[in-house]
Structures are given as C-alpha cells and as structure tokens.
C-alpha positions in Angstrom: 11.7 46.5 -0.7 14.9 45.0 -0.1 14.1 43.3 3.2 11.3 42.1 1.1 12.5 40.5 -1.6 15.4 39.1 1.0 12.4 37.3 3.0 10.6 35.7 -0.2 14.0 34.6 -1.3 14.6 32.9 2.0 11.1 31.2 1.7 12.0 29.7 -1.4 15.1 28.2 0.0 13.3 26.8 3.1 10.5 25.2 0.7 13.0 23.7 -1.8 15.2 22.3 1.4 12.2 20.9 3.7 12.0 17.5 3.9 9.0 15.8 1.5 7.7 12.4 2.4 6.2 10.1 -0.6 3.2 8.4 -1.2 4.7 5.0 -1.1 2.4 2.9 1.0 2.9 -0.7 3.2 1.5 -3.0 5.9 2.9 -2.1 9.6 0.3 -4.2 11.7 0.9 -7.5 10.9 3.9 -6.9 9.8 5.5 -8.2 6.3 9.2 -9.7 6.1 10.9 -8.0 3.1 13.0 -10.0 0.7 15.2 -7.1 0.1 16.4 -4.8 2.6 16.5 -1.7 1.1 13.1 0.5 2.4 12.9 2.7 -0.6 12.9 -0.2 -2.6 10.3 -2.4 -0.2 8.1 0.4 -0.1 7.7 0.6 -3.8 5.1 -0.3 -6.6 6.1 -3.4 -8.5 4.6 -2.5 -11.7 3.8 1.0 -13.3 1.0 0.0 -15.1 1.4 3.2 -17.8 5.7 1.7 -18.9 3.8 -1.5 -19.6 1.2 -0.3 -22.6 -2.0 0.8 -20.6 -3.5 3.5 -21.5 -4.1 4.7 -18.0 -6.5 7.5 -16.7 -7.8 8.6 -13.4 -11.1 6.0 -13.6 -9.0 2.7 -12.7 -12.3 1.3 -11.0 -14.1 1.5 -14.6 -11.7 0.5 -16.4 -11.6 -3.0 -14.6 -15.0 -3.6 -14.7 -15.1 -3.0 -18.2 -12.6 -5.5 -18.8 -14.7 -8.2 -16.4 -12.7 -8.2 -13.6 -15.0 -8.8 -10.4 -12.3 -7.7 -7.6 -8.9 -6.0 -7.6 -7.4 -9.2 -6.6 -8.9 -10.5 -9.5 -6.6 -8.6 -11.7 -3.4 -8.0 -9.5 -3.9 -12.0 -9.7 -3.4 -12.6 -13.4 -0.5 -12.9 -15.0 -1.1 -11.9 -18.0 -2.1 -8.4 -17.2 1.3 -6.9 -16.4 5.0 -8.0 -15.3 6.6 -7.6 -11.9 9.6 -5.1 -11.2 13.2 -7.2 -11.4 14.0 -8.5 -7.8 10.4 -8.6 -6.8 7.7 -11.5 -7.2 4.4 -11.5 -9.1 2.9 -12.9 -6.2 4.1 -11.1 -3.2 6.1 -8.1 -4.5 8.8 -7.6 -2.2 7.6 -9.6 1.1 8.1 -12.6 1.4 5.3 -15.5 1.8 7.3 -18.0 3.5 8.3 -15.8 6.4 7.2 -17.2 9.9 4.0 -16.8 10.5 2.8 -14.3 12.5 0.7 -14.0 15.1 -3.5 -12.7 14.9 -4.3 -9.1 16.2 -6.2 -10.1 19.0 -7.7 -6.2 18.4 -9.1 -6.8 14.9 -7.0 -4.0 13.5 -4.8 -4.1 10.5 -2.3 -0.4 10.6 -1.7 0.8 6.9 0.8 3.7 6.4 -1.6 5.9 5.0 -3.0 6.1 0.7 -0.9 8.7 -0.3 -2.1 8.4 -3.7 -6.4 7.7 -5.1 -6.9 4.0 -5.7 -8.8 0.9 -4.5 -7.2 -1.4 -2.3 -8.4 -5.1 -0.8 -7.6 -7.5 2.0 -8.2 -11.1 1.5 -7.2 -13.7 4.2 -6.9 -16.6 1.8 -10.1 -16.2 -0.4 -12.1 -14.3 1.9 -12.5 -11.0 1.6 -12.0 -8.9 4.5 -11.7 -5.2 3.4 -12.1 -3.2 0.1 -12.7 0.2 -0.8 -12.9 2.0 -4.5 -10.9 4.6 -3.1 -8.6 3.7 0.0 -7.2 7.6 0.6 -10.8 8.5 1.3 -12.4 5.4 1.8 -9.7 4.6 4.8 -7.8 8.2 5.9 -6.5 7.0 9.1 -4.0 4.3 9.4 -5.7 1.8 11.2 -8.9 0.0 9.8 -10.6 -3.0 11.6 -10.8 -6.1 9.6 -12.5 -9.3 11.0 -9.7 -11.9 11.4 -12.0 -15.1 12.3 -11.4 -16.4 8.8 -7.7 -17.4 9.6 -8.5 -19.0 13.1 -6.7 -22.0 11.7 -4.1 -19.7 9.8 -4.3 -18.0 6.8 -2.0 -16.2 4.0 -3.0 -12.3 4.6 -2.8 -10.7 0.9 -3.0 -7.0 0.4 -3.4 -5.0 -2.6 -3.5 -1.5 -3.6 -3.8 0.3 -7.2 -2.4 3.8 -6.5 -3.7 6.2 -8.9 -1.2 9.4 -9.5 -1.3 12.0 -12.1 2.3 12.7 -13.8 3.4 13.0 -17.1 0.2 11.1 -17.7 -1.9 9.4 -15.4 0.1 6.7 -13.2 -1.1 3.1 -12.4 0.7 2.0 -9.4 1.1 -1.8 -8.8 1.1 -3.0 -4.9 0.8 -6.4 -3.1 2.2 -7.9 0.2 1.7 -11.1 1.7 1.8 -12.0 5.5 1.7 -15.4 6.8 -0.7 -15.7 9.8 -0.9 -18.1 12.9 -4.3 -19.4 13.7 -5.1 -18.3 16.8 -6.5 -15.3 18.6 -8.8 -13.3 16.7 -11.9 -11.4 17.4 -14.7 -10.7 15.3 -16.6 -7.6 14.3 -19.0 -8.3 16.9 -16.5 -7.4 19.5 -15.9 -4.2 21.5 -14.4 -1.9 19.3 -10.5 -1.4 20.7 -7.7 0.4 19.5 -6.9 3.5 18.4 -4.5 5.7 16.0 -2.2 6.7 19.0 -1.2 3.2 20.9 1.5 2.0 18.0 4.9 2.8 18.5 6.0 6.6 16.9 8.4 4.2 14.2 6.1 3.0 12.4 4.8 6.4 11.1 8.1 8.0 8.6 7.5 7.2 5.1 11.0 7.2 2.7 12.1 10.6 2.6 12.0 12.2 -1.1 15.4 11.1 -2.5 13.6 7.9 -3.5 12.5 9.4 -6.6 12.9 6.6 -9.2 11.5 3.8 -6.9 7.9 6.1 -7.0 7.7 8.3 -10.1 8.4 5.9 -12.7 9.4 2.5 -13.5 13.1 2.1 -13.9 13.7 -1.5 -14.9 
C-alpha cells in the first residue's frame, strides 16, 4: 500500500514537472521578420476577442456570417471590430511588412507550426486567396499545406490569418495575422508534381514556447 501510494505520488510530480508546449501558432516557411524579439511574445494573439466586449462562443464561423462578413480577412481587416495588443500593429501583428522580401517556394508549400487551438484560418497573397479552412486544426493537421504561389510571380504581400478558438473561463477568441513580403520569381502551380514532405525542414523549426508563457496565450494582459 505504501509502495503504492509512493508511485502515484511520484506520478503526480512527474506530470506537474513535464514540460507543456502551447497552442501559440506562426509561419515557419516563408518565414516572417518579427518586430520584437521576444518568441513568447511574437508567437502571440494580438487581440483576445472576449477582453474586448464579444460575447464569444465556440461557433466563430456563424457568428461572422451573421454579421456579413464574406471571408476571415474580411474581418481581421476592419478596424473597427477590435484593437491590436500594445507593441503590435493592426495590420501585421508582430511581423513586420517592410522586411526584405523573400524569396517563392519553388515547392508550393507554406510550413505552419501546427492549430493548436479550433479556428478558421486564410492565406491571401495580395487579394487572392490561396488557402482557407473553417477549421485549420482539422482542416490542415500536418504542418505543411501546398498553396499555389503563381499569384505573386511579380511579388506579392503574403498575409496570414487565424481565429483560434479556445475554451477558458469562457470561450476565447484568439486574434492572429502575419505578413511576409515575397520576391516574384520561382513558383510552381498546383498543376505541378506534388513535392515535399513533413520530414525535409530543419528539426528547429518544430518547438513551440514552453508553458511559462502563460499571459501572452491565456488572456489578454494589456
């Protein structure tokens, strides 16, 4: 009984010590220039939707429509719908759009961290639309997703966007954008071989901020 009670104790401590990774989220392929330099705060929402008045619940999707927004982008776009964290921008969240530009995939892939959290998510390249899902964390569960990139031949301003959806206290709407200048040259199109794969990027890319970020990701703090 002692030995036991000695072994469950033991398993506690090991499960309140392990290491938890959060459901931030960011662009790793192209790859953003942050404006500030600190990861847990680059990784981070810039708005929680739910300190800002919404009434938020898990149907973000519906709520938008209903509301007569067409796209995301539509409403991570307008500036009246919410205000960006302090040391961010409404446009570009913590990267930075005037960064060099960057050079096509010539693979057609765009690498994601992963959706830790429900949510839709787009990719424009200037007003094109290039990728969407209603649900990214099932819609897109690798990390990799191939996007057709002969919209930017003569360069482009690649703009992400995510609403992550997490229950909390209440239901939390999550706020993210980055922006990625583009060169134009190099792409493939959808019509291509399909190349690639989730093992050929280099083993960095893959940590996410380790737990101790706890205010950049469970609430806002500004």
């Amino acid at each position: 009984m002692f030995f036991r009670a000695l072994a469950l104790a033991a398993s506690a401590v090991a499960l309140l010590t392990a290491p938890v990774v959060d459901a931030h989220a960011r662009l790793y392929r192209p790859e953003p220039e942050y404006t500030v330099a600190d990861r847990n705060k680059n990784w981070s929402p810039l708005a929680f939707l739910e300190s800002q008045g919404y009434k938020t619940t898990a149907d973000f999707n519906g709520w938008r429509r209903s509301k007569g927004y067409k796209t995301l982008r539509d409403f991570m776009e307008d500036k009246k719908a919410y205000k960006a964290a302090a040391g961010s921008t409404f446009e570009c969240g913590w990267t930075n759009p005037n960064a060099p530009a960057k050079p096509l995939p010539t693979d057609g892939i765009v690498r994601i961290s992963g959706y830790g959290h429900e949510g839709p998510c787009e990719i424009w390249l200037d007003n094109v639309r290039v990728l969407q899902g209603d649900n990214c964390n099932k819609d897109f569960p690798g990390q990799n997703a191939k996007i057709d990139y002969s919209a930017c031949k003569n360069g482009c301003m690649l703009r992400w966007y995510w609403l992550g959806i997490r229950p909390l206290e209440k239901m939390s709407w999550q706020v993210y954008k980055q922006c990625i200048p583009l060169k134009g040259s190099g792409a493939r199109s959808l019509d291509d071989p399909e190349v690639g794969g989730e093992g050929e990027y280099p083993d960095e890319y893959a940590a996410a901020p380790a737990k101790n970020a706890t205010a950049n990701c469970n609430r806002n703090t500004d």
